[in-house]
Chimera marker file (.cmm) of the C-alpha trace (Angstrom):
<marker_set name="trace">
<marker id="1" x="-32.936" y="48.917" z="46.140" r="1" g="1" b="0" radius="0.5"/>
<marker id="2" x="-31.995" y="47.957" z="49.977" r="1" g="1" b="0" radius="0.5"/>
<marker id="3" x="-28.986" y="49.316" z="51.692" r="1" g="1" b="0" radius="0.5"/>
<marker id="4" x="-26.103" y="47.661" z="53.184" r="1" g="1" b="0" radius="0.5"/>
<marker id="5" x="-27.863" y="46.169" z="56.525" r="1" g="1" b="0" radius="0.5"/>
<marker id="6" x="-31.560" y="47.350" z="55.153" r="1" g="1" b="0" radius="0.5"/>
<marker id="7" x="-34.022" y="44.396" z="54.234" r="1" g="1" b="0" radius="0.5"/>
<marker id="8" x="-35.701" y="43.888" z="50.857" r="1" g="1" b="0" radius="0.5"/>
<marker id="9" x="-39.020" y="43.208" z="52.685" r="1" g="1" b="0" radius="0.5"/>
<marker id="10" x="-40.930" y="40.802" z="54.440" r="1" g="1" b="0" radius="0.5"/>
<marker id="11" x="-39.964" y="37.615" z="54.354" r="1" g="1" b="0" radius="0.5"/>
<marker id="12" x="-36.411" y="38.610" z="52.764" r="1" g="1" b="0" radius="0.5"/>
<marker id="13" x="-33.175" y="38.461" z="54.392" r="1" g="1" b="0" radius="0.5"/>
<marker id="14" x="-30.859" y="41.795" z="55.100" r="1" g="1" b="0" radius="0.5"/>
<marker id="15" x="-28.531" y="42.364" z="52.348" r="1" g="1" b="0" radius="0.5"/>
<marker id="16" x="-24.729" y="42.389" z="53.159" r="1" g="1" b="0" radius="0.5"/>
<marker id="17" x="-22.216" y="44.536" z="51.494" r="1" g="1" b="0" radius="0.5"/>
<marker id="18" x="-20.587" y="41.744" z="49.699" r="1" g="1" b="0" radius="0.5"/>
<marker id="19" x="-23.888" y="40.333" z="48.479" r="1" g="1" b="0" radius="0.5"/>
<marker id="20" x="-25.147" y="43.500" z="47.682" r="1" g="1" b="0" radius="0.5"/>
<marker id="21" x="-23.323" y="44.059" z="44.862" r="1" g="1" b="0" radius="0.5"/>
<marker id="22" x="-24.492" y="41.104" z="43.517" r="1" g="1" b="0" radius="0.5"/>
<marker id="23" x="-28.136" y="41.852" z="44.688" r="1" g="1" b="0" radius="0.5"/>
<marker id="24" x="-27.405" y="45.096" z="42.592" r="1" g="1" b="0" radius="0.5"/>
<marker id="25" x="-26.802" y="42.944" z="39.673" r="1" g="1" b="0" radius="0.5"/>
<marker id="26" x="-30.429" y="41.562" z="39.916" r="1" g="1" b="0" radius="0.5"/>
<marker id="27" x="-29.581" y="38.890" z="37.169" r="1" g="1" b="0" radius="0.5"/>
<marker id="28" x="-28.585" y="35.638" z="38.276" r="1" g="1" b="0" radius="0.5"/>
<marker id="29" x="-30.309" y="33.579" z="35.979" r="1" g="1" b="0" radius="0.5"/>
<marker id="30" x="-33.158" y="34.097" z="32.577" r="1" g="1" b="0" radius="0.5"/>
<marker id="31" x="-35.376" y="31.162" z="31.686" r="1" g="1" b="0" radius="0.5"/>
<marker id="32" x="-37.779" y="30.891" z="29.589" r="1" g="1" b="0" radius="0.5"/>
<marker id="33" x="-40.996" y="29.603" z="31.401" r="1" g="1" b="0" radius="0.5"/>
<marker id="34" x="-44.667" y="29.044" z="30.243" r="1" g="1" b="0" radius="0.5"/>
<marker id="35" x="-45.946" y="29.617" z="34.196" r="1" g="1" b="0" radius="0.5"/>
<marker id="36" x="-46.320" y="26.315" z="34.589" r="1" g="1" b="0" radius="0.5"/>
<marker id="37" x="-44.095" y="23.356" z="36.995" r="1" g="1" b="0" radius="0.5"/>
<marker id="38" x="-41.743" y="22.187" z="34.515" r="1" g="1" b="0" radius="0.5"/>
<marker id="39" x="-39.585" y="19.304" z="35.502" r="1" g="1" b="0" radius="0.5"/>
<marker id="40" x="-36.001" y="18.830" z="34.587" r="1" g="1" b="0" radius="0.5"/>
<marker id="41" x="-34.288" y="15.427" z="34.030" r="1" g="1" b="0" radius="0.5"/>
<marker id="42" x="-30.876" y="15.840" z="34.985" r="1" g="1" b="0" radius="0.5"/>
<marker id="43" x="-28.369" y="13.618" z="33.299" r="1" g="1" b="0" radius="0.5"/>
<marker id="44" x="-26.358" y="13.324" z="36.881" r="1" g="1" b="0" radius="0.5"/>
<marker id="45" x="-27.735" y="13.863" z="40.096" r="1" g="1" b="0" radius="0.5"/>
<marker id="46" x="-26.183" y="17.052" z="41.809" r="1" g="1" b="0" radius="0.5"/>
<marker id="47" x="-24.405" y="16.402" z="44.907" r="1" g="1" b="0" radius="0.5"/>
<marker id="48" x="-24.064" y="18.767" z="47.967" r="1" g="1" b="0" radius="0.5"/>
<marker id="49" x="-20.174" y="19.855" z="47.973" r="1" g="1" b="0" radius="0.5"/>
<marker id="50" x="-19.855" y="19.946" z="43.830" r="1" g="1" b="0" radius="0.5"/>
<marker id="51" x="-19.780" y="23.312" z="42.496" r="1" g="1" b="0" radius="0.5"/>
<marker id="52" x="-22.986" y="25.429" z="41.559" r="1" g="1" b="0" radius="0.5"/>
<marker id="53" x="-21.020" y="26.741" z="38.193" r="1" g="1" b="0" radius="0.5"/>
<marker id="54" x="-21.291" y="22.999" z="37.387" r="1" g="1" b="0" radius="0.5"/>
<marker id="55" x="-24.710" y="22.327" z="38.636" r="1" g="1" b="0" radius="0.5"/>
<marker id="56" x="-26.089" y="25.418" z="36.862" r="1" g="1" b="0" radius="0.5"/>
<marker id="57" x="-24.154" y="23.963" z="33.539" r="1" g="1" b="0" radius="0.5"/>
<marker id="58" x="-25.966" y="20.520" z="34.200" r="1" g="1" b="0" radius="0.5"/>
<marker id="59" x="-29.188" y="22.325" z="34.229" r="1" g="1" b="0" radius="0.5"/>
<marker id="60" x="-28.517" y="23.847" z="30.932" r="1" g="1" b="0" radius="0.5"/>
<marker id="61" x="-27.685" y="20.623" z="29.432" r="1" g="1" b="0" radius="0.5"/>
<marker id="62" x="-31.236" y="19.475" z="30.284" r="1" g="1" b="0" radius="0.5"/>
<marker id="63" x="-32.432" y="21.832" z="27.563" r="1" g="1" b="0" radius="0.5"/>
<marker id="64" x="-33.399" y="24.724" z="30.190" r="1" g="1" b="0" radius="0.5"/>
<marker id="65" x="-32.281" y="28.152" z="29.179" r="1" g="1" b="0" radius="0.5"/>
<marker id="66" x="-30.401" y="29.161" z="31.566" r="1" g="1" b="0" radius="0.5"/>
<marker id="67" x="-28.253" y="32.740" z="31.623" r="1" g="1" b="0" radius="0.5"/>
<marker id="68" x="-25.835" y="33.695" z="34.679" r="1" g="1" b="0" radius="0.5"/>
<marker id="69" x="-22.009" y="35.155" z="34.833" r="1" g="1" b="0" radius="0.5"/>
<marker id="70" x="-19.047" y="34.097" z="36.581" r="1" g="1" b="0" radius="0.5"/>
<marker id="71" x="-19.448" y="37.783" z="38.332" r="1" g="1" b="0" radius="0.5"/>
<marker id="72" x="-22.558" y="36.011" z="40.464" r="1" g="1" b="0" radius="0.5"/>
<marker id="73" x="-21.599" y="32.749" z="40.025" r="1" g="1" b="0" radius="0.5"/>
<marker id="74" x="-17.998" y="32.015" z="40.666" r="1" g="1" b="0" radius="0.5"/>
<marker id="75" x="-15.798" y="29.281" z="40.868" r="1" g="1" b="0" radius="0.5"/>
<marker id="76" x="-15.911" y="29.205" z="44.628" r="1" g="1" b="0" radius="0.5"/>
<marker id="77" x="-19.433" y="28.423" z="45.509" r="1" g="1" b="0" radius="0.5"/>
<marker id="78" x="-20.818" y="25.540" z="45.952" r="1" g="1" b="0" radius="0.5"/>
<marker id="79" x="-23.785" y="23.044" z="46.244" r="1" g="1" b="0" radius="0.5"/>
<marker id="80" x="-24.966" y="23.243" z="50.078" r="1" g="1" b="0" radius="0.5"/>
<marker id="81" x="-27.004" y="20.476" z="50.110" r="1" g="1" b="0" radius="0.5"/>
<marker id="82" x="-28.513" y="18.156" z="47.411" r="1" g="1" b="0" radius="0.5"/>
<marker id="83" x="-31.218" y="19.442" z="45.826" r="1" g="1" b="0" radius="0.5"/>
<marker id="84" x="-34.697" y="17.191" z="46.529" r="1" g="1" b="0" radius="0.5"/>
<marker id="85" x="-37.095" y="17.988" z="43.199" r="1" g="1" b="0" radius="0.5"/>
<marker id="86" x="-36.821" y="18.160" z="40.000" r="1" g="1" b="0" radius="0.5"/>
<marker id="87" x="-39.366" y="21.172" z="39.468" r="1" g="1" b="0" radius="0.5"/>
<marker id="88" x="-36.825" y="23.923" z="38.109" r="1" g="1" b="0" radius="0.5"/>
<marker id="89" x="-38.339" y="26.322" z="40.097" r="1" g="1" b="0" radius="0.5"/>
<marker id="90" x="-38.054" y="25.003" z="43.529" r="1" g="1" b="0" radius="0.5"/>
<marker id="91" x="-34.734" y="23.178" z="42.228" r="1" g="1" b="0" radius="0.5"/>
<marker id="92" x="-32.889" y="26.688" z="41.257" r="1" g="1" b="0" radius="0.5"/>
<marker id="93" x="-34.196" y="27.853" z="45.028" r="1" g="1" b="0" radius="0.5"/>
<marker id="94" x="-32.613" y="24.976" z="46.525" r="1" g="1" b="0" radius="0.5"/>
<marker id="95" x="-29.446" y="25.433" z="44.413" r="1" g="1" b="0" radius="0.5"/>
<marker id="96" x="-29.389" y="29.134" z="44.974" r="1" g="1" b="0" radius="0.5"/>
<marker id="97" x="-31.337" y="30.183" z="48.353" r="1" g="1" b="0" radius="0.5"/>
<marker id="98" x="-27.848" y="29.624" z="50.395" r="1" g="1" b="0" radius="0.5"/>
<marker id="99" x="-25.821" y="32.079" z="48.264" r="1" g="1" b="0" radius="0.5"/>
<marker id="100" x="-28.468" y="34.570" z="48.631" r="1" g="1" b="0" radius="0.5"/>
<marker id="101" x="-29.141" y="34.201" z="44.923" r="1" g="1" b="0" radius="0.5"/>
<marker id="102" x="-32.431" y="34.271" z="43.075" r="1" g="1" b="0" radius="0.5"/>
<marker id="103" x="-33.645" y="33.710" z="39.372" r="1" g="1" b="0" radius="0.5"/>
<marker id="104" x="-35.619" y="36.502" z="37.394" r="1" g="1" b="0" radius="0.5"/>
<marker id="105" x="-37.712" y="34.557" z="34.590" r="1" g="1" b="0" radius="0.5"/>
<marker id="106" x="-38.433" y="36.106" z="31.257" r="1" g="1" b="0" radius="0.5"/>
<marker id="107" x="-38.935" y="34.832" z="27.615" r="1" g="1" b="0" radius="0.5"/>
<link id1="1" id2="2" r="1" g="1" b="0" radius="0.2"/>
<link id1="2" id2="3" r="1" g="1" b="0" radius="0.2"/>
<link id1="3" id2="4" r="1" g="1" b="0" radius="0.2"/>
<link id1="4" id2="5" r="1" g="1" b="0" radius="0.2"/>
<link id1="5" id2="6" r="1" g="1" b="0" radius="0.2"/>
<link id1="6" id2="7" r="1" g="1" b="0" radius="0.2"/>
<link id1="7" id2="8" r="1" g="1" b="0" radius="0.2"/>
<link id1="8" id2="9" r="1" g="1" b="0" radius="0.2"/>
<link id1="9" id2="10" r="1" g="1" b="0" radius="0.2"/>
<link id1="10" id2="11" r="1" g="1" b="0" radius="0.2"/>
<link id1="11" id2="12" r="1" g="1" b="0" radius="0.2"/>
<link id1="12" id2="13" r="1" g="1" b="0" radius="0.2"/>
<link id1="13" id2="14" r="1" g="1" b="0" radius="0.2"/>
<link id1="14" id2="15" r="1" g="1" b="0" radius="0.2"/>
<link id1="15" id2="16" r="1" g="1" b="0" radius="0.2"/>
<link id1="16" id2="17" r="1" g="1" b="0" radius="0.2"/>
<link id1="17" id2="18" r="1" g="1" b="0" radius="0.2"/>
<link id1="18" id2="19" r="1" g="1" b="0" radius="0.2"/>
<link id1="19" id2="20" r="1" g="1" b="0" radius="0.2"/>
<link id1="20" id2="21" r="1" g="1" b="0" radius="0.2"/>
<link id1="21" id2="22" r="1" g="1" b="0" radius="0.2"/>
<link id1="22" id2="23" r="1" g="1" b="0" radius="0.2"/>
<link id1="23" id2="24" r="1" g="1" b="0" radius="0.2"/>
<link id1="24" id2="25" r="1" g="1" b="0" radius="0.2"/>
<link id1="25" id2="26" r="1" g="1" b="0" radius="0.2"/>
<link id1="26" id2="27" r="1" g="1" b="0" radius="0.2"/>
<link id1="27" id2="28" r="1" g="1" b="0" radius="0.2"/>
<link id1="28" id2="29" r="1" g="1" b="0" radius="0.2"/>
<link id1="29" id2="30" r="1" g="1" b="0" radius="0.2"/>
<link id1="30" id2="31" r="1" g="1" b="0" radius="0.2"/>
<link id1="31" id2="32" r="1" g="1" b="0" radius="0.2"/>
<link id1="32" id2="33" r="1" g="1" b="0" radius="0.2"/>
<link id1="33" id2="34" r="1" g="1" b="0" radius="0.2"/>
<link id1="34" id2="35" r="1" g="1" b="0" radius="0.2"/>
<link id1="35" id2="36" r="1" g="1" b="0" radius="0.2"/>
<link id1="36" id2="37" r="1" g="1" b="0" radius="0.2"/>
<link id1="37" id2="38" r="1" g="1" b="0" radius="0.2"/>
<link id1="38" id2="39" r="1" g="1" b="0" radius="0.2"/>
<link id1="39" id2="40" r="1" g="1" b="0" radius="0.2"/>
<link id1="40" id2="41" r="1" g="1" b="0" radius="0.2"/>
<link id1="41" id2="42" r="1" g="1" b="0" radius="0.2"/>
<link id1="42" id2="43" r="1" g="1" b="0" radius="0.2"/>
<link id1="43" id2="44" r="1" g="1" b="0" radius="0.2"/>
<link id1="44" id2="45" r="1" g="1" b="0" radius="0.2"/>
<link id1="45" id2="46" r="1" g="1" b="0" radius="0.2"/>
<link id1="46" id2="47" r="1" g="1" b="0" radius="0.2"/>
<link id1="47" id2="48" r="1" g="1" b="0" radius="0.2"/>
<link id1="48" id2="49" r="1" g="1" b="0" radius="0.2"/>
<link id1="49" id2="50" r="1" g="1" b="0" radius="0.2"/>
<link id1="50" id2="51" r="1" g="1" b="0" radius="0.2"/>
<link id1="51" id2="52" r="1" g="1" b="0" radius="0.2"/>
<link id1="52" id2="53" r="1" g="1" b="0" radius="0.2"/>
<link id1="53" id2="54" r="1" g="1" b="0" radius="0.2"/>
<link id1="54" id2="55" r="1" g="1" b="0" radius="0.2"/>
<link id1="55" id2="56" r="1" g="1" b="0" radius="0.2"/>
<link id1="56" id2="57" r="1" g="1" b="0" radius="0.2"/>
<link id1="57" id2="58" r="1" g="1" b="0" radius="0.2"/>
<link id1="58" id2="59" r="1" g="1" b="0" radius="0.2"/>
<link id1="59" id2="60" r="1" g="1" b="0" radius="0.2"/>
<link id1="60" id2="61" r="1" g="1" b="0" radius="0.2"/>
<link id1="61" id2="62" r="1" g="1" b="0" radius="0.2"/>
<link id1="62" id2="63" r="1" g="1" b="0" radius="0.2"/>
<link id1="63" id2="64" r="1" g="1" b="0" radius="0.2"/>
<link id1="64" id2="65" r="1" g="1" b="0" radius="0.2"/>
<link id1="65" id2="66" r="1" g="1" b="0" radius="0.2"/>
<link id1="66" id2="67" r="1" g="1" b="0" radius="0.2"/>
<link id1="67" id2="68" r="1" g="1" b="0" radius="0.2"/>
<link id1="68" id2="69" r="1" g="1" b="0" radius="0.2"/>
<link id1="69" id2="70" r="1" g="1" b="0" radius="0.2"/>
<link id1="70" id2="71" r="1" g="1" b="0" radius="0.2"/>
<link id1="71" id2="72" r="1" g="1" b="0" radius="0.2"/>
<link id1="72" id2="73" r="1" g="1" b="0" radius="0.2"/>
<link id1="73" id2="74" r="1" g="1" b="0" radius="0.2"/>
<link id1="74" id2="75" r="1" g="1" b="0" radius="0.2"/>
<link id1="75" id2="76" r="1" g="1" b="0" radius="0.2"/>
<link id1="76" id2="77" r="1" g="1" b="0" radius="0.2"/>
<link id1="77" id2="78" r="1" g="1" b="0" radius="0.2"/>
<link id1="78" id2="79" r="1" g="1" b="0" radius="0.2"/>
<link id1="79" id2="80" r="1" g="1" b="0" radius="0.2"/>
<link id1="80" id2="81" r="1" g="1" b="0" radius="0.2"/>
<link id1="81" id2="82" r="1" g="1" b="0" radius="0.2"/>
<link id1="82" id2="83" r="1" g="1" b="0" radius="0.2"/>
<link id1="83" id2="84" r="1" g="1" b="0" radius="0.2"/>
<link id1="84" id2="85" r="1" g="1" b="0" radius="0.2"/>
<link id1="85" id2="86" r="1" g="1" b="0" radius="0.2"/>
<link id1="86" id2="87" r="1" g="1" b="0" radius="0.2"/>
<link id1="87" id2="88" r="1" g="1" b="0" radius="0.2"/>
<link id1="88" id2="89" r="1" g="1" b="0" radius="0.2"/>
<link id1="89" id2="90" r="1" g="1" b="0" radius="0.2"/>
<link id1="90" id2="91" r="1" g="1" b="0" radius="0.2"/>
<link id1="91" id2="92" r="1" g="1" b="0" radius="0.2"/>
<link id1="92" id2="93" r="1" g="1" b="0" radius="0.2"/>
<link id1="93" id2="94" r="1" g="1" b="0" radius="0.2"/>
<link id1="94" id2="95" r="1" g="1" b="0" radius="0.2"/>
<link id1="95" id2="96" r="1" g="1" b="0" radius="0.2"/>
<link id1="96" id2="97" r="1" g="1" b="0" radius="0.2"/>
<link id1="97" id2="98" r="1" g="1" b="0" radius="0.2"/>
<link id1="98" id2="99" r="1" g="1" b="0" radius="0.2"/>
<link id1="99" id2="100" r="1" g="1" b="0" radius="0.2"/>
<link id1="100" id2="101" r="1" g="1" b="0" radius="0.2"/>
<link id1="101" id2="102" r="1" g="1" b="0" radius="0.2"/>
<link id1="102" id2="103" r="1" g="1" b="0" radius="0.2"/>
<link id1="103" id2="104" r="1" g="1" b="0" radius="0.2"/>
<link id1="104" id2="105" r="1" g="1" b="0" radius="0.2"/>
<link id1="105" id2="106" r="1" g="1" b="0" radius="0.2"/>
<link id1="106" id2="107" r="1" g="1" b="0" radius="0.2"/>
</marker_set>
């Protein structure tokens, strides 16, 4: 696990001591995946400015099993900018990416 100001690697930003702690949580999110693109068919679109707790919810309500905590999540953060797929993959990056949040998939 990085330190304050060390990087995870290449390619991956330095971690800063308030997002290390959530770093240190390693969980943001737990879906159940087959390995393959799997597209999600959102009910409402999600719109940059709305919050990610919601847009994370919305996801769920698609059918996608999706885990996370209001300790990594919380009520604060928001959508940067409208996400532009609907492949749940690249669709959680888009949604998480900015926060310096990530997804860890398992069954």
């Amino acid at each position: 696990m990085p330190r304050v100001g060390e990087s995870f690697g290449p390619g991956h930003r330095r971690c800063t001591g308030a997002r290390l702690g959530l770093v240190a949580a390693s969980l943001l999110a737990l879906i159940a995946s087959s390995g393959q693109a799997q597209n999600v068919d959102l009910e409402h679109p999600i719109l940059a400015g709305s919050s990610l707790e919601e847009a994370l919810k919305s996801i769920q309500s698609a059918g996608v099993r999706l885990i996370f905590t209001d300790s990594v999540v919380d009520r604060s953060m928001e959508v940067v900018d409208a996400p532009t797929t609907k492949d749940l993959t690249r669709l959680l990056d888009q949604l998480l990416e900015p926060h310096d949040l990530t997804t860890v998939v398992g069954v």
